[in-house]
Backbone as a printed PyTorch tensor [residue, N CA C, xyz], in Angstrom:
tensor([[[163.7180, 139.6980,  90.7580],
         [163.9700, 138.2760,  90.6490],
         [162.8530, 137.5380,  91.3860]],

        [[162.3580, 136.4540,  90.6640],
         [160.9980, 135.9640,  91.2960],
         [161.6790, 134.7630,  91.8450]],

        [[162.9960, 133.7020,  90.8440],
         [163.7550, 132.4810,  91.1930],
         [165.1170, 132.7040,  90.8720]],

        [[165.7590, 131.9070,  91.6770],
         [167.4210, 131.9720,  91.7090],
         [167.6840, 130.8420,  92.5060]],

        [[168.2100, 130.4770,  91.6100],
         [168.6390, 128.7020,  91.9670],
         [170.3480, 128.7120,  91.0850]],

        [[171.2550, 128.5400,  91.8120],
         [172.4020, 128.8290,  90.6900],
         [172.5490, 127.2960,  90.3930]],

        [[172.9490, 127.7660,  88.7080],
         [173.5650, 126.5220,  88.0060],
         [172.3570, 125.4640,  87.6590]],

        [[171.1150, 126.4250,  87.8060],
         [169.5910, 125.0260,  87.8510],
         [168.2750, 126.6090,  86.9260]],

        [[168.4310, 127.5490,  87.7930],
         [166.8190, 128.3450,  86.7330],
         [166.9790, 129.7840,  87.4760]],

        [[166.8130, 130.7500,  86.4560],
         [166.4600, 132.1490,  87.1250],
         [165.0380, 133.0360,  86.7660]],

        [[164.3620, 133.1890,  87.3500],
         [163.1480, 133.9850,  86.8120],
         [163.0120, 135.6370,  87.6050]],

        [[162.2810, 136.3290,  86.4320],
         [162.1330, 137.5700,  87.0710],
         [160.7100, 138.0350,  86.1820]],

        [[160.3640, 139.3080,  87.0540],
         [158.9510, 139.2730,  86.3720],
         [159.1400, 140.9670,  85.8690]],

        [[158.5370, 141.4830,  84.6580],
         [158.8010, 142.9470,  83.9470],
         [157.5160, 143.2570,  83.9230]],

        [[157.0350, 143.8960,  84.0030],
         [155.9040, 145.0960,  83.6870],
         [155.8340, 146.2290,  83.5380]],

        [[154.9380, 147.0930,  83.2300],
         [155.1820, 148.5970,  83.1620],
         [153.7060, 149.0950,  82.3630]],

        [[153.4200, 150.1260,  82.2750],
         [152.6110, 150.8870,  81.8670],
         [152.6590, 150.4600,  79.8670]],

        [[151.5480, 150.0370,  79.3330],
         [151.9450, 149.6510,  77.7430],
         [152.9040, 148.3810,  77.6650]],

        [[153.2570, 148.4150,  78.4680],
         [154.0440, 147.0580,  78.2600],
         [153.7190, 145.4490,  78.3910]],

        [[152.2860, 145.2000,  79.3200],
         [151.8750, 144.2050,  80.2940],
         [152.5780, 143.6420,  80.9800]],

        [[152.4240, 142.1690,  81.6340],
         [153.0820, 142.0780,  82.5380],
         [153.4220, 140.0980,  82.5330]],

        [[154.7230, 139.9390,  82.1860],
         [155.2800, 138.6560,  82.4800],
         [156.5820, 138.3510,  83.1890]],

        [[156.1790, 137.1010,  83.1860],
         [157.2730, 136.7030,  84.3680],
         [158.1350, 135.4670,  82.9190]],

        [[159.4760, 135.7410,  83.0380],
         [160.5060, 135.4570,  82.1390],
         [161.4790, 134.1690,  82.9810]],

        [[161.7360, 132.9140,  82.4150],
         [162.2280, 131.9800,  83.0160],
         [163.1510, 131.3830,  82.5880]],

        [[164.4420, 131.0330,  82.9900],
         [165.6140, 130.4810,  82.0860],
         [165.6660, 129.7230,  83.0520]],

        [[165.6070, 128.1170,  82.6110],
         [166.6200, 126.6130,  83.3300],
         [167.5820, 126.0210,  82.5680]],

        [[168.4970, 126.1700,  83.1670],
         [169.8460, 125.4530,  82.5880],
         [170.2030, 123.9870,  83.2670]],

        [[169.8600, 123.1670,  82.0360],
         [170.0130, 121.8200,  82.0780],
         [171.6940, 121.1210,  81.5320]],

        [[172.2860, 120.1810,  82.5100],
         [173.9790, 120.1170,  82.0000],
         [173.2800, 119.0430,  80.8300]],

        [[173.8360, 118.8140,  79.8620],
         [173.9430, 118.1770,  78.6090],
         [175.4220, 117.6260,  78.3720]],

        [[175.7000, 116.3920,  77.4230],
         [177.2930, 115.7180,  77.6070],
         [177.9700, 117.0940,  76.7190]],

        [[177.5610, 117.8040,  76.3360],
         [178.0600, 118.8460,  75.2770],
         [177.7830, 120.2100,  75.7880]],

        [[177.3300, 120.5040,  77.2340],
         [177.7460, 121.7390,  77.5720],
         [176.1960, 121.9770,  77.9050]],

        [[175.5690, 122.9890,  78.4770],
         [174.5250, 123.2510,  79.1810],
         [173.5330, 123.5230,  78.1970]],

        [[172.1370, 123.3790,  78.2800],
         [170.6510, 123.4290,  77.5830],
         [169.8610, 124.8090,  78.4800]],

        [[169.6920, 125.5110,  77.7180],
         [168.9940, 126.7030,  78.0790],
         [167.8110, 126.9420,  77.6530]],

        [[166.7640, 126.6970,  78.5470],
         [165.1970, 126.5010,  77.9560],
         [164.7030, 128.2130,  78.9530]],

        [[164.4540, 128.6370,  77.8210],
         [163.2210, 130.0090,  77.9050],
         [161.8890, 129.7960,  77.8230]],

        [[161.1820, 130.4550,  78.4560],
         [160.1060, 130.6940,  78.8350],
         [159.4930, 131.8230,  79.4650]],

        [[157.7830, 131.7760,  79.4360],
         [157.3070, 133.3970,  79.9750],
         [156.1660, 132.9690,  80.3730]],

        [[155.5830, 133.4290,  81.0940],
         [153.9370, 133.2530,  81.3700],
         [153.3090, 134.9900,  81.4130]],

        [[152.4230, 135.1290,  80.5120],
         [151.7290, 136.0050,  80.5830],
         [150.9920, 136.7680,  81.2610]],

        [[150.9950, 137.3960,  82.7760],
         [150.1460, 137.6680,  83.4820],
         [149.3420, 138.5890,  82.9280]],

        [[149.6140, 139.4270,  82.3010],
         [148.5180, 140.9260,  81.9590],
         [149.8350, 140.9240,  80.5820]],

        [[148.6690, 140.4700,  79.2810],
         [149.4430, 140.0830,  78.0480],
         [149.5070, 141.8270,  77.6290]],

        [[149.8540, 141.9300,  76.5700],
         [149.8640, 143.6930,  75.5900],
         [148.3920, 143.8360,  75.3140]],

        [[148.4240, 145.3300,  74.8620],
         [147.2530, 145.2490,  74.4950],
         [147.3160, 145.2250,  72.6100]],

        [[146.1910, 145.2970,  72.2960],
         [146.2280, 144.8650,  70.3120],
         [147.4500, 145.4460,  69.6660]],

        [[147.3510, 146.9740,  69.9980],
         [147.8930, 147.7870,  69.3150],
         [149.0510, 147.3030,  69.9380]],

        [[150.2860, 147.2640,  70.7240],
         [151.4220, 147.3750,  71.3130],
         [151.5740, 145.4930,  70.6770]],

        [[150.7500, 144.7920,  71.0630],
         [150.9010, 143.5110,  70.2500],
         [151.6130, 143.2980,  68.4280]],

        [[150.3560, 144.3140,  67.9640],
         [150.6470, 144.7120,  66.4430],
         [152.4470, 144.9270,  66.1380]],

        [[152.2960, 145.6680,  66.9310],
         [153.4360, 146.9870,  66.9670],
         [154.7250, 145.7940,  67.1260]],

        [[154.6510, 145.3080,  68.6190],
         [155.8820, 144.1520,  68.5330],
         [155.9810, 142.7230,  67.0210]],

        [[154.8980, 142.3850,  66.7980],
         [155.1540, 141.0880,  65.3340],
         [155.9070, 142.0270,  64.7080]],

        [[155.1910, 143.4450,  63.9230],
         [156.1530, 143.9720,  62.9470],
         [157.7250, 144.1490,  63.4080]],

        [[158.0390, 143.8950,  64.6720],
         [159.8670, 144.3050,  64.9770],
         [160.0970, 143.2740,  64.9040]],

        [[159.4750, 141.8980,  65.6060],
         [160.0670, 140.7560,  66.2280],
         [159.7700, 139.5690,  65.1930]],

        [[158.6120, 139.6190,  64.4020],
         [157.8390, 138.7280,  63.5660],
         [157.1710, 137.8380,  64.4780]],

        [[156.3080, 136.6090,  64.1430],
         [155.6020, 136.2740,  65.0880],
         [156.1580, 134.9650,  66.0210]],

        [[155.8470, 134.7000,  66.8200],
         [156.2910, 133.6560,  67.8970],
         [157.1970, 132.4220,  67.6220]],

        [[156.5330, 132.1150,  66.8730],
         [157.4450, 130.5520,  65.8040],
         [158.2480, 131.3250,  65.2980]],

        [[158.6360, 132.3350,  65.0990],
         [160.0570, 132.7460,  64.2710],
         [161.0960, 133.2970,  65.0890]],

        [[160.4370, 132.9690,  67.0200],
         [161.7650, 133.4600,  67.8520],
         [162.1680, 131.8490,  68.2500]],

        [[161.3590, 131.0920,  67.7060],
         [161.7450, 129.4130,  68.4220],
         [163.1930, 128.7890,  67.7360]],

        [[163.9140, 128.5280,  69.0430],
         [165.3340, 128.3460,  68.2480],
         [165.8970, 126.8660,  68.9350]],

        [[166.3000, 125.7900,  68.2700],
         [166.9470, 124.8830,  68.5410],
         [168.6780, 124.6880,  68.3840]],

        [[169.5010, 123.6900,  68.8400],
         [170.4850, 123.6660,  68.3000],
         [171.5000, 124.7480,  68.8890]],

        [[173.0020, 124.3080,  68.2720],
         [173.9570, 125.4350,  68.7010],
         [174.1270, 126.3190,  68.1650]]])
């Protein structure tokens, strides 16, 4: 865990061997309709080509994990 703030943002950072290395961020904002959950990542040591390649074909590419709405 890199942040822990309850009821406001939590971050933690993953790395590993093939994997690179980011730090992953959730803030939860109250809304009149129940809480707003904004994701985020910062890239420290991104994938490399091949392991890049490898994730679009599972995940598809970036704009197709962007999600609005309930």
């Amino acid at each position: 865990m890199t942040a822990a703030e309850p009821g406001r943002e939590f971050a933690f950072r993953r790395n590993g061997p093939g994997t690179g290395s980011y730090t992953w961020r959730y803030a939860l904002e109250p809304i009149p309709t129940g809480t707003r959950l904004t994701e985020s990542f910062d890239a420290e040591r991104p994938l490399g080509r091949a392991m890049t390649w490898m994730t679009m074909k599972w995940t598809g590419p970036p704009a197709a994990l962007e999600r609005s709405g309930p």
